[in-house]
TITOR-408466 format. One record per residue: chain; x, y, z of N, C-alpha, C in turn; residue number from 1. Coordinates in steps of 0.1 Angstrom, whole numbers, plus 5000, padded with zeros to 4 digits. Atoms other than C-alpha are relative to their C-alpha. Last residue first. Example, Ala and Ser with C-alpha at 12.3 -4.5 7.8 and 13.67 -1.06 7.14 Angstrom:
<pts>
A|4991|4989|5000|5137|4989|5071|4992|5011|5008|2
A|5009|4988|5000|5123|4955|5078|5009|5012|5000|1
</pts>
This chain:
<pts>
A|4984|4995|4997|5380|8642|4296|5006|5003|4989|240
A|4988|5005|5014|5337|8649|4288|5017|5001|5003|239
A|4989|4994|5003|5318|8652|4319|5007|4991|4992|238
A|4995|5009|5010|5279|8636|4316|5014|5013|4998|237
A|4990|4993|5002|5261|8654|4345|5007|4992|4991|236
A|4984|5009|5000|5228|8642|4346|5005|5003|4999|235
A|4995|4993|5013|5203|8668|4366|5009|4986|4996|234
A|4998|4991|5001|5181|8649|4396|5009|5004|4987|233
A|5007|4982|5009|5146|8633|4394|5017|5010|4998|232
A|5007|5002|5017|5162|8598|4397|4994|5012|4995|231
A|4996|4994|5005|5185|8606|4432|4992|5000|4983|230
A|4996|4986|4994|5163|8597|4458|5013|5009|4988|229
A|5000|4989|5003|5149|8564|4440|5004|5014|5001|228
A|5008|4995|5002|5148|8543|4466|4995|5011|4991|227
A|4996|4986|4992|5184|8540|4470|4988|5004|5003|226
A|4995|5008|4989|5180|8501|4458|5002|5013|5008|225
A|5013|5002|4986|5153|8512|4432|5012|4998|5014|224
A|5005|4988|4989|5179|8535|4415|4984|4997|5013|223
A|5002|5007|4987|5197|8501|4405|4993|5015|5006|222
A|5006|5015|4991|5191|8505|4370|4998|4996|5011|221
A|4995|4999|4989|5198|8545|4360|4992|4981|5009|220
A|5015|5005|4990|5198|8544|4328|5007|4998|5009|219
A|4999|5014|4994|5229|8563|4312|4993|4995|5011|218
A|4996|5011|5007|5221|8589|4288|5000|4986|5004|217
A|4984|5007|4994|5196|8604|4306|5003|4994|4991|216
A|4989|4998|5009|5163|8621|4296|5013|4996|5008|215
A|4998|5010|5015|5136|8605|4313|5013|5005|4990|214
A|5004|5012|4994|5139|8609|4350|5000|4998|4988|213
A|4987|5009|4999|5155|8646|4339|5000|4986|5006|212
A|4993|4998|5012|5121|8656|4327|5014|4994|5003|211
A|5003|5014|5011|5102|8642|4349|5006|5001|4993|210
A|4997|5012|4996|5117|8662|4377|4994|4988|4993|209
A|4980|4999|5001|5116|8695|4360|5002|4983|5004|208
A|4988|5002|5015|5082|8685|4354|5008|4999|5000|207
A|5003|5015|5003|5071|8682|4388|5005|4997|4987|206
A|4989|5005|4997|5088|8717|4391|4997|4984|5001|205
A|4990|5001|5010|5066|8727|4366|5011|4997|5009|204
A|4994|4981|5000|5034|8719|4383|5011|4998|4996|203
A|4985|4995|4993|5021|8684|4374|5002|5013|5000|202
A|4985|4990|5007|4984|8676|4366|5010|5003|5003|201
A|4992|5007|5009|4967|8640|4375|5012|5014|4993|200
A|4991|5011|4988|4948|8654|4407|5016|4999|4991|199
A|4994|4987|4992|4933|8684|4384|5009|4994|5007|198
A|4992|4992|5006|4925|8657|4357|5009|5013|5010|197
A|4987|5008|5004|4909|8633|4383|5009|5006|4991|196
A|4990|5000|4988|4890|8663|4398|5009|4992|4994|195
A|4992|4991|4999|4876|8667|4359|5013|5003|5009|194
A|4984|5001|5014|4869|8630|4352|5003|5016|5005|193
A|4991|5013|5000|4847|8633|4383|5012|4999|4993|192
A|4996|4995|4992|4830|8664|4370|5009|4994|5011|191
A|4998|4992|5006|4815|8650|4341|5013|5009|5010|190
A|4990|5004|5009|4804|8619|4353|5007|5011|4996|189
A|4988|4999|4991|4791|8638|4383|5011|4988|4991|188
A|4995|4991|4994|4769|8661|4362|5009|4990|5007|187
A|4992|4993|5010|4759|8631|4340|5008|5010|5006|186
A|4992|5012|4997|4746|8611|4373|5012|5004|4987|185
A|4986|5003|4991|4730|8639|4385|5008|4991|4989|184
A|4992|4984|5002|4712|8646|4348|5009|5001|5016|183
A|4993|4999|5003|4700|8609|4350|5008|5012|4992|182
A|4990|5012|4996|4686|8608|4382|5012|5001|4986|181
A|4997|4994|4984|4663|8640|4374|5014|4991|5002|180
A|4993|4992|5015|4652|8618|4334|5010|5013|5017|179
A|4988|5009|5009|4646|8586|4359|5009|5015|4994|178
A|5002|5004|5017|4623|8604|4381|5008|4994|4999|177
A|4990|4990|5001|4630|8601|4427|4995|4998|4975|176
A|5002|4982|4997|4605|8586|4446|5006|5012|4993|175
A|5008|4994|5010|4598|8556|4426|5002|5009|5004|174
A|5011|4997|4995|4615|8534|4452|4991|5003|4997|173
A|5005|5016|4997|4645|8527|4436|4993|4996|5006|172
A|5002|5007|5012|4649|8559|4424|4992|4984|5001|171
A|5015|4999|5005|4651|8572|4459|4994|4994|4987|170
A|5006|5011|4990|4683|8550|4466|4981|5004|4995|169
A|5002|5017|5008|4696|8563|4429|4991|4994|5012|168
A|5008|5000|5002|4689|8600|4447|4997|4986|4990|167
A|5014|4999|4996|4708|8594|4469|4988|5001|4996|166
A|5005|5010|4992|4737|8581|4456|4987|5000|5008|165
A|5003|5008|5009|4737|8609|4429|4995|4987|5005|164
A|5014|4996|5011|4737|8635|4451|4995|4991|4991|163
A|5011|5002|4990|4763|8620|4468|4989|5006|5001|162
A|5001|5010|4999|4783|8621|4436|4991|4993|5009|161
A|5011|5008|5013|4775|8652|4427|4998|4986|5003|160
A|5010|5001|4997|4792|8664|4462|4988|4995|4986|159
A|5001|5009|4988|4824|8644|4456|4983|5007|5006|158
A|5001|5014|5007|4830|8659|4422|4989|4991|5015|157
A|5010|4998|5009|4821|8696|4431|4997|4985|4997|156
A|5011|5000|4992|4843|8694|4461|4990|5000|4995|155
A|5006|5012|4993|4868|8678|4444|4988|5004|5007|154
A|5008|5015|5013|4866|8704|4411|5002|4987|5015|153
A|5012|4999|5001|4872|8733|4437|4991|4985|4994|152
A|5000|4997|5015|4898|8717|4451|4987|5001|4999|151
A|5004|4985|5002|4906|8716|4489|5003|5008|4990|150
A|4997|4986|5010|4909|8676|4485|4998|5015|5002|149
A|4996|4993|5016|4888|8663|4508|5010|5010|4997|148
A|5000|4985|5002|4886|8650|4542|5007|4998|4988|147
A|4988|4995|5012|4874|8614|4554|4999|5014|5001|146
A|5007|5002|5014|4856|8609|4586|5010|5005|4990|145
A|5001|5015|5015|4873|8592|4614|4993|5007|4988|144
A|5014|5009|4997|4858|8619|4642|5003|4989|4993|143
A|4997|5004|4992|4895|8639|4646|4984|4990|4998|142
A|4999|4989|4986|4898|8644|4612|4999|4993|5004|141
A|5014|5004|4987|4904|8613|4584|5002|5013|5010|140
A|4997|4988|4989|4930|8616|4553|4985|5002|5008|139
A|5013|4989|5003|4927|8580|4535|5004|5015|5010|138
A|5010|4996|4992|4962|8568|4534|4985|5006|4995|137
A|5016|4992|4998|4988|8558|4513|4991|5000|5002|136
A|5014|5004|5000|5021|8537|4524|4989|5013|4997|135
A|5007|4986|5009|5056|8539|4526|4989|4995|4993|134
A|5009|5001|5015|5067|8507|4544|4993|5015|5001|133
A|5006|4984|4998|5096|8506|4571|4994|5000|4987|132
A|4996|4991|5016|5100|8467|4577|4999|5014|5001|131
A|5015|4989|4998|5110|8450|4611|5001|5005|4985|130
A|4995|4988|5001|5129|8416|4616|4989|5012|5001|129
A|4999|4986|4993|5124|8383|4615|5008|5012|4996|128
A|5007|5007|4990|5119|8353|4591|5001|5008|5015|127
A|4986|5002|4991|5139|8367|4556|4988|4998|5013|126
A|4990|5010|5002|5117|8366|4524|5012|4995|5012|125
A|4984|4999|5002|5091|8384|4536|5009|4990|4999|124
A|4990|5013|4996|5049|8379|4540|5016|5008|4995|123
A|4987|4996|5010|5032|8414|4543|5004|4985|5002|122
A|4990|5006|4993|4994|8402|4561|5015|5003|4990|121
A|4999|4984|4990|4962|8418|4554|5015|4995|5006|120
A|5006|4996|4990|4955|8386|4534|5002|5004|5019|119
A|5017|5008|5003|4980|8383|4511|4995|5000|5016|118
A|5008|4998|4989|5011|8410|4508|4985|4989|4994|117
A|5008|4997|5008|5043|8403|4488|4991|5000|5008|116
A|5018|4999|4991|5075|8409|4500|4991|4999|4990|115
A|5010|5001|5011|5116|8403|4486|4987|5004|5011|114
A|5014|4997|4986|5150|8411|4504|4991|5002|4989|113
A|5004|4991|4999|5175|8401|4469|4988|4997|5014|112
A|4987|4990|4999|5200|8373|4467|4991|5013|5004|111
A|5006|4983|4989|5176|8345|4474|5010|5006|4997|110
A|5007|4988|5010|5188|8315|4450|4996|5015|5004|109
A|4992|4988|5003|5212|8304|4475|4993|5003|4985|108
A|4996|4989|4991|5182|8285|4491|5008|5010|4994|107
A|5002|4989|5003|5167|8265|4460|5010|5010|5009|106
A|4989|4996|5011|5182|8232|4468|4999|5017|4994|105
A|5004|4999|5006|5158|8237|4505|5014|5000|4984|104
A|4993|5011|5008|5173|8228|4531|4997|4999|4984|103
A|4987|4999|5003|5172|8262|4551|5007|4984|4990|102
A|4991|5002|4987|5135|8263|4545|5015|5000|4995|101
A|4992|5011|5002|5118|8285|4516|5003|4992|5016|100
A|4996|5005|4986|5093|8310|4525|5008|4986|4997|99
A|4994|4984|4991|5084|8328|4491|5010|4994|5013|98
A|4996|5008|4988|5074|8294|4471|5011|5014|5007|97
A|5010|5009|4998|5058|8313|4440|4998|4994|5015|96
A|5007|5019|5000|5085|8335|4436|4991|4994|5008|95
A|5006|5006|5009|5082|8370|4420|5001|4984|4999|94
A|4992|5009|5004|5087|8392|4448|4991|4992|4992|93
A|5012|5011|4997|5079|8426|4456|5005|4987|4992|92
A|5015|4995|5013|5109|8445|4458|4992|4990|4998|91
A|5008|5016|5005|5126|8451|4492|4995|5006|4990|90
A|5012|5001|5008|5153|8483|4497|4994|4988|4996|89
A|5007|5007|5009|5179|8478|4524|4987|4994|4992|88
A|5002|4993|5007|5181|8501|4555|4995|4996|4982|87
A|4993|4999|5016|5194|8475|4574|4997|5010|4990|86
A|4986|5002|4991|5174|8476|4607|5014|5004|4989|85
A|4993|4986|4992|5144|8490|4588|5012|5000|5006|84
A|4999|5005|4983|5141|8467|4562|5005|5011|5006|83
A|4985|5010|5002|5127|8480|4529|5005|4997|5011|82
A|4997|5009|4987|5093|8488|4513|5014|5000|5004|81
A|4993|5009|4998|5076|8508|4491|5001|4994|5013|80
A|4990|4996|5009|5045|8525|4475|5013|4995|5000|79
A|4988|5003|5000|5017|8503|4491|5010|5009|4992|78
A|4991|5009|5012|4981|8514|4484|5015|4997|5005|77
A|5008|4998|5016|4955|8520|4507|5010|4999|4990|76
A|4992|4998|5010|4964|8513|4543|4991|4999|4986|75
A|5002|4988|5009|4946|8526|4570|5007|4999|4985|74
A|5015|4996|5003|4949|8494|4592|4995|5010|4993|73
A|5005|4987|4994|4989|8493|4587|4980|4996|4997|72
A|5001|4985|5009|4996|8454|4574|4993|5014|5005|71
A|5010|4995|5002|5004|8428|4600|5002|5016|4990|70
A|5003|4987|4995|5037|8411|4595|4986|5002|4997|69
A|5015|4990|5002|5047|8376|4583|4999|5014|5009|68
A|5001|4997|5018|5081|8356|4574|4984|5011|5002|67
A|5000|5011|5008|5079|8339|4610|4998|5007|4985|66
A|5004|5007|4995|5075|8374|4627|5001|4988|4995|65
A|5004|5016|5005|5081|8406|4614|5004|4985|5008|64
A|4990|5005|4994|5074|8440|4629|4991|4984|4994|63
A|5008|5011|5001|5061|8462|4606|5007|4993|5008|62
A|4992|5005|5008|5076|8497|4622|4988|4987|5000|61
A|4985|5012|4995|5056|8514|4645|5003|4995|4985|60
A|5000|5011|5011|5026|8546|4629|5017|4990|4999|59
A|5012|5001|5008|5014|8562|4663|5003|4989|4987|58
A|5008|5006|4988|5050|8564|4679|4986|4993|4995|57
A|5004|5000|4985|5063|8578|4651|4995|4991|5005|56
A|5004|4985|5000|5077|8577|4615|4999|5005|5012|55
A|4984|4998|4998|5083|8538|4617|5000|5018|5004|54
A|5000|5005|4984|5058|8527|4594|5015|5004|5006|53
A|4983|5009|4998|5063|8557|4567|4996|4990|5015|52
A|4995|5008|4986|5027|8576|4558|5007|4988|4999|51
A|4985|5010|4997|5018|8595|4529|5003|4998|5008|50
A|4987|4993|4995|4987|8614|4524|5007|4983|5003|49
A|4994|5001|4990|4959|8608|4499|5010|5003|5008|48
A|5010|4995|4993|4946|8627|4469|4998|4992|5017|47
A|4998|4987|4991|4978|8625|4455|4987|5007|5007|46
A|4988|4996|4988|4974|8591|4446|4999|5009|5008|45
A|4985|4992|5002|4947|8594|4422|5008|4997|5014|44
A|4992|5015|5002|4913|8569|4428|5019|5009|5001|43
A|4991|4988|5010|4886|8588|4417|5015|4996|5003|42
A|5002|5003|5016|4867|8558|4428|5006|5010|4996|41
A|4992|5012|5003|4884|8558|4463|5000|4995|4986|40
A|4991|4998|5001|4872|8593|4467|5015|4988|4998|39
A|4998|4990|5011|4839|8591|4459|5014|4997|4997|38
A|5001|5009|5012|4838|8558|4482|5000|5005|4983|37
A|4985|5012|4995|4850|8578|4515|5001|4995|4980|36
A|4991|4990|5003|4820|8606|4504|5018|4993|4999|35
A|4999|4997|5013|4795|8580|4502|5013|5005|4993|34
A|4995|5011|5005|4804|8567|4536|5001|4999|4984|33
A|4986|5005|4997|4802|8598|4548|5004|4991|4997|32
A|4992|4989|5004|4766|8607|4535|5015|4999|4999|31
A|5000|5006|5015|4755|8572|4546|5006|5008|4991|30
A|4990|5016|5001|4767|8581|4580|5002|4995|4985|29
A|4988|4990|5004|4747|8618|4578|5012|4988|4995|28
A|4988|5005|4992|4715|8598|4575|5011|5006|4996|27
A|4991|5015|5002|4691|8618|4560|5006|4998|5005|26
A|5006|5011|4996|4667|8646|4579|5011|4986|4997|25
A|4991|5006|4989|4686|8673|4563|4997|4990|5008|24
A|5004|4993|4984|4661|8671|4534|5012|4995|5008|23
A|5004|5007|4993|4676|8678|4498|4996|4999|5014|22
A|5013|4993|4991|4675|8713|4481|4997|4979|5007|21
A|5009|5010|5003|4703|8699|4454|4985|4999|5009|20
A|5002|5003|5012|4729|8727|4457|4984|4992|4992|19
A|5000|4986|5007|4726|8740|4493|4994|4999|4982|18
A|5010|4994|4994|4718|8704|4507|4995|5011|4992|17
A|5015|5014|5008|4743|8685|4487|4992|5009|5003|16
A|5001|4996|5015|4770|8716|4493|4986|4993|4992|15
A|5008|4986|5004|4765|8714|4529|4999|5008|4985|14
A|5013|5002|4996|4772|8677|4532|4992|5014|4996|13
A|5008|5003|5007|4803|8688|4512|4986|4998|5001|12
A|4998|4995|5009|4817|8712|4536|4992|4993|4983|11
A|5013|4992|4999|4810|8688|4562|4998|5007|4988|10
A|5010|5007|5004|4834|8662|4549|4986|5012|5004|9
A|5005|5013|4996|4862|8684|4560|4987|4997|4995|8
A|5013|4994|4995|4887|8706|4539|4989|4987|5008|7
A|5015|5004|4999|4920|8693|4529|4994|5007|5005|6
A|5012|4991|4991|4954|8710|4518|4989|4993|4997|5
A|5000|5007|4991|4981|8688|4499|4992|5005|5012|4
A|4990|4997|4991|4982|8711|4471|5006|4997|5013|3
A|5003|4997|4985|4971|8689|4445|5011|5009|5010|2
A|4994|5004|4988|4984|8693|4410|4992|5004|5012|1
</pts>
């Protein structure tokens, strides 16, 4: 388990250096853009942060518009959705023809607020309003550059890796060996799969809450419409 604590991109630059005796001379940009692309291949959730449009000032509500919205510029994966005015949970929707008109024989088929996103754009099943979407982020200081994990195994993953990027560019050149290139590239295979194991572990009260998400007698079907807020808690099954 992550602790939700980062460190900044420097931290790594100074691990390439320290570790791998390369020259500071390189472009630091290319460096940072490596470090963005570590972290998008390792890929875990919990190695971003969470953000609600709607939250503040900074991250507004979607505001919708003929069935469409602009999607957050930092977004990275979607977790949900639901109308902010109404409070009512959307689930991604499974028709074809999204945007019906009012004459449509289909119309009283809609019963559920639906969305599905194509280019950078939320479409919605209803033609104004606002959404509040829970969303995952890259985590950026004040310059835009990403920030790491403050795990040993990310800082190890994410500096092999740009160790690896650079020395594939020298490779490509002749500057760099083959049998050199491919002892990085094993070191950050190796250490890669580790951060994603450290991302992927649960602490025991994550368990507690898996544990009673799976053990129930009586499934809990509509727990998307609450957002899930009660699915990790104890069942209570009273016997009269």
């Amino acid at each position: 388990m992550l602790t939700g604590q980062y460190i900044s991109s420097k931290a790594v630059l100074e691990k390439v250096f320290s570790d791998y005796g390369f020259s500071r001379s390189i472009n630091v940009y290319d460096f940072i853009n490596w470090i963005g692309e570590c972290l998008f291949t390792l890929g875990d959730e919990a190695i971003f942060v969470t953000h609600t449009t709607g939250e503040s000032a900074e991250i507004p509500t979607i505001k919708i518009s003929n069935y469409q919205g602009n999607l957050p510029c930092n977004l990275y994966q979607v977790e949900s959705c639901k109308n902010y005015v109404t409070g009512v949970a959307m689930r991604y929707s499974s028709n074809q023809f999204e945007m019906l008109t009012d004459d449509s024989p289909d119309i009283n088929a809609i019963t559920d607020l639906t969305y599905y996103l194509n280019d950078n754009y939320i479409i919605t099943s209803f033609e104004e309003g606002e959404v509040a979407m829970t969303f995952t982020a890259m985590k950026t200081d004040e310059h835009g550059w990403p920030m790491v994990p403050n795990r040993a195994s990310f800082l190890r993953a994410c500096t092999d890796y740009v160790a690896y990027r650079y020395a594939y560019l020298l490779n490509m050149t002749d500057d760099f060996p083959d049998r050199k290139l491919d002892r990085i590239a094993a070191e950050w295979h190796a250490n890669g799969f580790a951060a994603q194991i450290d991302a992927a572990m649960p602490n025991m009260d994550q368990m507690e809450t898996l544990k009673n998400t799976l053990l129930r007698l009586a499934p809990m079907i509509d727990a998307h419409s609450c957002g899930f807020a009660t699915m990790g808690q104890t069942e209570e099954r009273r016997i009269v």
